[in-house]
C-alpha positions as CSV (number, residue, x, y, z in Angstrom):
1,X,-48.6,-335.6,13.8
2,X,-45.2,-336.3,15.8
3,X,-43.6,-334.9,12.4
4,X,-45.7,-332.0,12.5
5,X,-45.2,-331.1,16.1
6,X,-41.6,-331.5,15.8
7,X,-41.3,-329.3,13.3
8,X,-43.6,-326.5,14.6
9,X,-40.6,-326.4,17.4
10,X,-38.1,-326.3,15.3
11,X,-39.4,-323.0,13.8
12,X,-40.9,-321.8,17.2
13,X,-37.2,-321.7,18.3
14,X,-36.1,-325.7,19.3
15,X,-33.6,-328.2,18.6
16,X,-36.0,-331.0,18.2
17,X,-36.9,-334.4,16.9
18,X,-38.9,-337.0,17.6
19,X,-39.8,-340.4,17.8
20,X,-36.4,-340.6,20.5
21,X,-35.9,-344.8,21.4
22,X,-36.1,-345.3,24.8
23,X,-35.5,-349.1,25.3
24,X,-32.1,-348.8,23.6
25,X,-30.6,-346.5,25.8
26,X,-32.3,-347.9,29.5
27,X,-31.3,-351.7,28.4
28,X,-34.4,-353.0,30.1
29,X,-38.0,-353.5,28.6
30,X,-40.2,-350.5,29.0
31,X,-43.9,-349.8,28.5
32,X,-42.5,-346.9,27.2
33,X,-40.7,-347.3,23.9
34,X,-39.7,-343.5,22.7
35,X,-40.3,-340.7,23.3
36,X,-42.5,-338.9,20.9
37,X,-40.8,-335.7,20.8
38,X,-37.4,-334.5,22.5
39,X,-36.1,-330.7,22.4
40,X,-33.3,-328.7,23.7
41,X,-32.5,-325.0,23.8
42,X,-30.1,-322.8,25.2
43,X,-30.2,-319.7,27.4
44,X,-27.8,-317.4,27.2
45,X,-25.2,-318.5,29.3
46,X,-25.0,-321.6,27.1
47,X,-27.2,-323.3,29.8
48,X,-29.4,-326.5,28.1
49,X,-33.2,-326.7,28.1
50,X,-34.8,-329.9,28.0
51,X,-38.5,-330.7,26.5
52,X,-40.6,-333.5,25.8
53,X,-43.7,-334.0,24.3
54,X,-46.8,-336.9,23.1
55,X,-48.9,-336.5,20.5
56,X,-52.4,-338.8,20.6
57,X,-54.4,-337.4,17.8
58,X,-57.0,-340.3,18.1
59,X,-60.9,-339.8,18.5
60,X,-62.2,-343.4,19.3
61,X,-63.5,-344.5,22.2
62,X,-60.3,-346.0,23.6
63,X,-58.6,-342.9,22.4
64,X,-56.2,-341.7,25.9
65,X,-57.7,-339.3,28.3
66,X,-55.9,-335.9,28.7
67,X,-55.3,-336.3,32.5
68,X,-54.1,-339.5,32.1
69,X,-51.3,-338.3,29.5
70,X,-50.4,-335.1,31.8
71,X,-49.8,-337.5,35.0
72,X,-47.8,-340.1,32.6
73,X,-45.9,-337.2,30.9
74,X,-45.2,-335.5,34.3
75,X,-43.4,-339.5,35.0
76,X,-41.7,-339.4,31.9
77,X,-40.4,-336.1,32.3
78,X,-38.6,-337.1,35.6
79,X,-37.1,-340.5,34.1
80,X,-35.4,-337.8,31.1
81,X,-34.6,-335.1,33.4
82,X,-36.7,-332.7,31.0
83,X,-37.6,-329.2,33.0
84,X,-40.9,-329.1,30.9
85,X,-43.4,-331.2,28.9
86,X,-46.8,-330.7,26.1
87,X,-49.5,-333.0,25.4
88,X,-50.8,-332.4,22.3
89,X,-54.1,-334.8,22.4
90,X,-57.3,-334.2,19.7
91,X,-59.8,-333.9,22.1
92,X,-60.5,-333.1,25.8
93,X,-58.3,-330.2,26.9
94,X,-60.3,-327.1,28.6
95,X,-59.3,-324.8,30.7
96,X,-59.5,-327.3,33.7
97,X,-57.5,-329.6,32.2
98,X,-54.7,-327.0,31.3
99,X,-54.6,-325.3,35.0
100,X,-53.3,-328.7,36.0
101,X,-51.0,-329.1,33.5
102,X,-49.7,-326.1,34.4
103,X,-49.1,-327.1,38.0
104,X,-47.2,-330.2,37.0
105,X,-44.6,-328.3,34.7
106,X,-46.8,-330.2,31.8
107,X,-48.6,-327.9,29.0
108,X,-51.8,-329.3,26.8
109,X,-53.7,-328.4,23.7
110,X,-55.9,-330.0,21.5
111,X,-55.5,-330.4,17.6
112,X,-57.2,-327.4,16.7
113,X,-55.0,-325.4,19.2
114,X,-51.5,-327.1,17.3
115,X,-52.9,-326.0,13.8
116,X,-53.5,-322.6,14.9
117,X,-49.6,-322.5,15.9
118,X,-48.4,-324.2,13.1
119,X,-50.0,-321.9,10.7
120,X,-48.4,-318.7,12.3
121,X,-44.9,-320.4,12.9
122,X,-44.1,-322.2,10.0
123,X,-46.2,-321.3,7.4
124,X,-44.1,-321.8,4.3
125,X,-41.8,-323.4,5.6
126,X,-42.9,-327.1,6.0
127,X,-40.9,-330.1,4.6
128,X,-37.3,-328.4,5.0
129,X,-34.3,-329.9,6.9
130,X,-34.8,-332.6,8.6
131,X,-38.3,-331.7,9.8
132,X,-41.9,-332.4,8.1
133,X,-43.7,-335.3,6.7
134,X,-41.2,-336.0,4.3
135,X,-38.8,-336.0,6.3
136,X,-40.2,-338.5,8.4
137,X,-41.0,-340.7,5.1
138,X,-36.9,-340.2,4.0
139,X,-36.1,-341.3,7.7
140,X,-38.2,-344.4,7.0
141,X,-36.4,-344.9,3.9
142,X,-32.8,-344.3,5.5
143,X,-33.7,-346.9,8.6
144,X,-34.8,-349.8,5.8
145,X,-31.7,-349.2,4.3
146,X,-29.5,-349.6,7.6
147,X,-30.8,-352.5,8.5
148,X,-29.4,-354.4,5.9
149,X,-25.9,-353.5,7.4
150,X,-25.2,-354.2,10.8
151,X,-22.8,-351.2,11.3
152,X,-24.8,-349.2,9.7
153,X,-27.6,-350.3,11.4
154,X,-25.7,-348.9,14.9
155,X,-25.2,-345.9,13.6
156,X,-29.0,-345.6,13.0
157,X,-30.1,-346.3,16.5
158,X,-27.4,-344.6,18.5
159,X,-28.1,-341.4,16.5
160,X,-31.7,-342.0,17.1
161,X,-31.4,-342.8,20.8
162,X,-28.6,-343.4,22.7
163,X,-26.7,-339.8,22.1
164,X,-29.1,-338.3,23.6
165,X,-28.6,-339.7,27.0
166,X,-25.0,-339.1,26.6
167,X,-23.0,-336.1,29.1
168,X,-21.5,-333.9,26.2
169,X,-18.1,-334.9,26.3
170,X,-18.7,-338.4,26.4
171,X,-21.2,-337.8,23.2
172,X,-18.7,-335.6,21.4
173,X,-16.5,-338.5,21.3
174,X,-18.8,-341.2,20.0
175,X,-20.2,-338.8,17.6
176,X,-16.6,-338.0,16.0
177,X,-15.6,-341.6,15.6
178,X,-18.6,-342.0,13.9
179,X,-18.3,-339.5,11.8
180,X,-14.8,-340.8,10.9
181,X,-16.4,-344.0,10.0
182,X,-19.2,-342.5,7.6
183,X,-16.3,-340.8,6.3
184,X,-14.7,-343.8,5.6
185,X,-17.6,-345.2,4.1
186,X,-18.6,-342.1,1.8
187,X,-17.5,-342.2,-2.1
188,X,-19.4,-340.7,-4.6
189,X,-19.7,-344.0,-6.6
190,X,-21.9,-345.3,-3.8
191,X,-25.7,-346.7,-5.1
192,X,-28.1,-344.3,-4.7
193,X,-29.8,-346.2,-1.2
194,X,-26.6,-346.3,0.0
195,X,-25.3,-343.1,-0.7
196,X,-28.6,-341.8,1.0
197,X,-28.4,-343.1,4.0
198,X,-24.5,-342.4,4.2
199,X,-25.3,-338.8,3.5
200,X,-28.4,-339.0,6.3
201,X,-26.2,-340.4,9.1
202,X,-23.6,-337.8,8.6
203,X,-26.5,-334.9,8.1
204,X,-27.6,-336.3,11.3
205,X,-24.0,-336.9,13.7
206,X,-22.7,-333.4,12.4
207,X,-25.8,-332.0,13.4
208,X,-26.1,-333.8,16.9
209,X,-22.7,-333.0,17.8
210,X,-23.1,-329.4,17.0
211,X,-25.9,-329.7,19.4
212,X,-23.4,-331.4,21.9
213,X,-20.7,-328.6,21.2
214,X,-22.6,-325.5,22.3
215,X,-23.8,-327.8,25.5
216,X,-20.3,-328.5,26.4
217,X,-19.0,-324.9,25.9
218,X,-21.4,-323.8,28.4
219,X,-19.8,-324.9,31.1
220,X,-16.3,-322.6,29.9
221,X,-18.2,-319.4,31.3
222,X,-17.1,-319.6,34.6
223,X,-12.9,-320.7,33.9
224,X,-10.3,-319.7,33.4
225,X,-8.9,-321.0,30.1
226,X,-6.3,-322.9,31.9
227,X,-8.9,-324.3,34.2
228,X,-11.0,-325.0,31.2
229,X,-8.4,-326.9,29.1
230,X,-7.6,-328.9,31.8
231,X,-11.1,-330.1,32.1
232,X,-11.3,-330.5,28.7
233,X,-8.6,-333.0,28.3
234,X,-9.8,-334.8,31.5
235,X,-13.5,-335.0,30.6
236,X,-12.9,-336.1,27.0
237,X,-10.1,-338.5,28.5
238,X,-13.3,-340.2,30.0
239,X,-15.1,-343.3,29.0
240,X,-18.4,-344.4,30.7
241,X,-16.3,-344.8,34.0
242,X,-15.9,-341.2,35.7
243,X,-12.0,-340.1,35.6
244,X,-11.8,-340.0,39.5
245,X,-13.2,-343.9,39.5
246,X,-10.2,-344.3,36.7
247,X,-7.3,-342.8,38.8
248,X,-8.1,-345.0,41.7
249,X,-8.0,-348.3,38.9
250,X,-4.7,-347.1,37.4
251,X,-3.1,-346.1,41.1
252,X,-4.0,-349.6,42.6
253,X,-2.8,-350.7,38.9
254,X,0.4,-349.3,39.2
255,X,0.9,-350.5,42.7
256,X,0.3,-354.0,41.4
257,X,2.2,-353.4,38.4
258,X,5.2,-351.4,40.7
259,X,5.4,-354.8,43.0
260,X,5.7,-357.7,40.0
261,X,8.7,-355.3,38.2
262,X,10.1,-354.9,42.0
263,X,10.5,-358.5,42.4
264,X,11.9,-359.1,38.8
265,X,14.0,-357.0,39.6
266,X,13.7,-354.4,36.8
267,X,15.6,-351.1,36.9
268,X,14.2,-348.2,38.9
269,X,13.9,-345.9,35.1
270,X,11.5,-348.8,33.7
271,X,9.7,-349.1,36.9
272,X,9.1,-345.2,37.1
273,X,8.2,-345.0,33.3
274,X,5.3,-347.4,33.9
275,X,3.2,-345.1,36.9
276,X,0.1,-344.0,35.2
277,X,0.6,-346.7,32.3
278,X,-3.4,-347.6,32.5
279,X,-4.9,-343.9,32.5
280,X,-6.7,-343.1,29.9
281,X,-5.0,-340.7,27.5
282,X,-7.4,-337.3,25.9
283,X,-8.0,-338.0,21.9
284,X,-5.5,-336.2,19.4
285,X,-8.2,-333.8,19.3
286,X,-8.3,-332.4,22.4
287,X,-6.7,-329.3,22.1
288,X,-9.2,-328.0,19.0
289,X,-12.2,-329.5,21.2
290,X,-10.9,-327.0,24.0
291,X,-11.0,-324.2,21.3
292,X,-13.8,-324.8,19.6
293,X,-15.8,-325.0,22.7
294,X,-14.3,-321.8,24.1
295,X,-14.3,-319.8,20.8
296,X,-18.5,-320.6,20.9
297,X,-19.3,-319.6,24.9
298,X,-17.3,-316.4,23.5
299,X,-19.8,-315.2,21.3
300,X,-22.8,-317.0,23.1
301,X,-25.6,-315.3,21.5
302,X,-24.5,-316.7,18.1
303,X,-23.7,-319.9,19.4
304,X,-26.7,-321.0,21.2
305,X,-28.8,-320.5,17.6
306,X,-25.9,-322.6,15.9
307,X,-27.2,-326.1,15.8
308,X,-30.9,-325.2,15.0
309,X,-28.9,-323.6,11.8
310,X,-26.1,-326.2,11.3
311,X,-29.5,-328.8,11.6
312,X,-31.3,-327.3,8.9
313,X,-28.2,-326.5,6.6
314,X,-27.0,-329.9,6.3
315,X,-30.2,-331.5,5.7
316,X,-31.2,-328.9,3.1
317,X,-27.4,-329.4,0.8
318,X,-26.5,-332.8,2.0
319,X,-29.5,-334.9,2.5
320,X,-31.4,-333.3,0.2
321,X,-29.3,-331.5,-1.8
322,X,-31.0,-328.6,-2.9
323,X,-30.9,-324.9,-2.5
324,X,-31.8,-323.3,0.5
325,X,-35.2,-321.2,0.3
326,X,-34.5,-317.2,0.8
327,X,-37.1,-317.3,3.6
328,X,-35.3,-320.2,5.5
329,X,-32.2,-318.4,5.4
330,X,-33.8,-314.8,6.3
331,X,-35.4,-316.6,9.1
332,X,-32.5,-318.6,10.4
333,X,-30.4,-316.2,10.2
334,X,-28.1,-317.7,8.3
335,X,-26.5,-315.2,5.8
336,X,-25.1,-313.3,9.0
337,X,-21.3,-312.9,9.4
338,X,-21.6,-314.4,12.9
339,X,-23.1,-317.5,11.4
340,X,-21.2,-318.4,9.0
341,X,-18.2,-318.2,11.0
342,X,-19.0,-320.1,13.2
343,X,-20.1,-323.0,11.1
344,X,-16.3,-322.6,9.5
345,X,-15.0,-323.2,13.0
346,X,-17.0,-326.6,13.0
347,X,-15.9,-327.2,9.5
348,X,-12.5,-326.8,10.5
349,X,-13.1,-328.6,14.1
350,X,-14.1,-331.9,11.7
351,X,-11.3,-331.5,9.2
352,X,-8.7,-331.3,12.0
353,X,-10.2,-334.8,13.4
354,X,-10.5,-336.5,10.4
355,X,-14.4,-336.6,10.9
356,X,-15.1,-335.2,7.7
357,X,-15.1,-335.7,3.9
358,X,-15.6,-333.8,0.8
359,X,-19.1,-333.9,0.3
360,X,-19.8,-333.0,4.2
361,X,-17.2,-330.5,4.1
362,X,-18.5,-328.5,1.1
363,X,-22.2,-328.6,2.5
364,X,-20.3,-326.7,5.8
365,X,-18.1,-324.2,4.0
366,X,-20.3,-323.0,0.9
367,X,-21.2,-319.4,0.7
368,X,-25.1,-318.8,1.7
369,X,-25.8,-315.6,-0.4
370,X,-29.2,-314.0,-1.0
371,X,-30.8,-317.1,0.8
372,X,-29.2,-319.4,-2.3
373,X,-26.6,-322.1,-3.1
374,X,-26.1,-323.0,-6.2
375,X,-26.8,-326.6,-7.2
376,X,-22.8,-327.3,-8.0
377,X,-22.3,-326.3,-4.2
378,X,-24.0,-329.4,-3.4
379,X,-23.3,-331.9,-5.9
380,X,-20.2,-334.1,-6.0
């Protein structure tokens, strides 16, 4: 049912997945293990919409109350920072029940209410990307095969929790080095588990930092481009530690470090060459990040549909490696110049950091024509 409520969001117009681990991210035990189901959407200024969801489909006795869920999803919703929540429960919700939902932010239905909406928004459409029941099962099958490598392993839960916690810019970082790692990892002659879950990582980082793209490039609406690629190169200078907490580390640094080459003696050049030693440095890519970012809040109403399509492209040609249904692409819009575009400008984004590799690359840049690819577009 999480599968299936997932995926009804993804085709009512979501970024979504679910199953989100909690404990991974907060450190700390939790009654609370993940969330059931996490969404995002943009308005559009670029601005980011959280949502979260649970799904109880039980009918026993000891089956959870609906009032009970609201009040714990209304908790939860805080602890995320989500602006909105749904219970989907099987039994229990009238109009009583919905009213006070509603006044907590937190919608409910019942099973019967779900299938309704799935019926009318996805239709034919089950089982494609990285939504439905089988790809839930795949999932399964990509997670048994990570665990037998610890790096691999790491991958699997930070792309299944932790990213999603993550300010943009610190994200975008994370999920280009590991992307640059999968790359290093990928060769066609890899077994076919392997290969899998190779191809299911990067499906899943590309997709994630697409996601993390558009959310960054919001905040380039109200700069200059000056302004903006000044921020850029400061915010992706960042680590966990805030870059005003890191200037105050490397100025006491350099004090420290000004006095010991002072008392050595050392000549006034070497001394001055050493200020600002310990600051972090912006990555290589910092410059395309800037672009990228303010090439998508330029043509906003494209971009804030982009990762819902980059999400469903790469699972469809590099996961699953298959053509794309006519109806998928009609629906996602796809086949439009816009579009494809802009999923050359991430293409190009990953080539120019070295986050990318052949297979990945091809699954970005081949033609969608008449809702098609053909099979050699997706084969190594």
């Amino acid at each position: 049912m999480e599968a299936r409520v997932s995926q009804l969001w993804f085709w009512e117009g979501f970024y979504s997945r679910h199953g989100v681990n909690l404990q991974r991210h907060y450190q700390e035990p939790l009654t609370i293990t993940d969330l059931d189901l996490f969404a995002f959407d943009f308005n559009p200024q670029l601005g980011m919409t959280k949502y979260i969801g649970e799904v109880k489909s039980g009918t026993g006795k000891a089956a959870p109350k609906p009032l009970d869920r609201i009040i714990w999803l209304r908790g939860i919703r805080e602890l995320v920072g989500a602006d909105s929540a749904e219970l989907t429960i099987a039994t229990g919700v009238n109009d009583r029940i919905r009213a006070l939902g509603q006044s907590l932010d937190v919608s409910a239905q019942n099973v019967a209410d779900f299938e309704r909406r799935e019926a009318d928004a996805v239709g034919s459409l089950m089982d494609l990307g990285s939504q439905g029941v089988q790809a839930l099962v795949l999932e399964r099958q990509v997670k048994a095969v990570c665990r037998r490598q610890p790096d691999l392993e790491r991958a699997f839960w930070f792309l299944r929790g932790e990213v999603f916690f993550l300010e943009p810019f610190l994200a975008i970082k994370q999920l280009i080095e590991l992307l640059r790692r999968i790359g290093q990892l990928w060769t066609p002659r890899l077994q076919d588990e392997e290969a899998l879950a190779v191809r299911w990582l990067a499906a899943e980082a590309a997709s994630l930092l697409t996601l993390h793209l558009v959310a960054a490039a919001g905040a380039a609406l109200s700069l200059s481009r000056g302004d903006w690629d000044a921020l850029v190169s400061e915010r992706s200078a960042e680590g966990t530690v805030p870059m005003h907490q890191m200037r105050k580390l490397s100025d006491s640094i350099d004090k420290f470090v000004a006095g010991i080459l002072a008392a050595a003696k050392v000549s006034p050049e070497i001394r001055t060459d050493a200020i600002g030693a310990f600051l972090p440095e912006p990555p290589d890519y910092a410059d395309s990040l800037a672009e990228i970012c303010w090439r998508l809040k330029s043509d906003a109403p494209v971009a804030r549909a982009l990762p819902r399509q980059m999400d469903l492209l790469l699972f469809e040609r590099l996961v699953h490696q298959r053509d794309l249904s006519s109806a998928a692409v009609t629906r996602m819009g796809l086949e439009r110049a816009g579009s494809a575009r802009m999923r050359r400008l991430v293409a190009a984004f990953l080539r120019g950091s070295d986050a990318s590799f052949d297979a990945l690359e091809d699954a970005l840049t081949d033609p969608v024509a008449s809702g098609k690819s053909t099979s050699s577009q997706v084969s190594d």
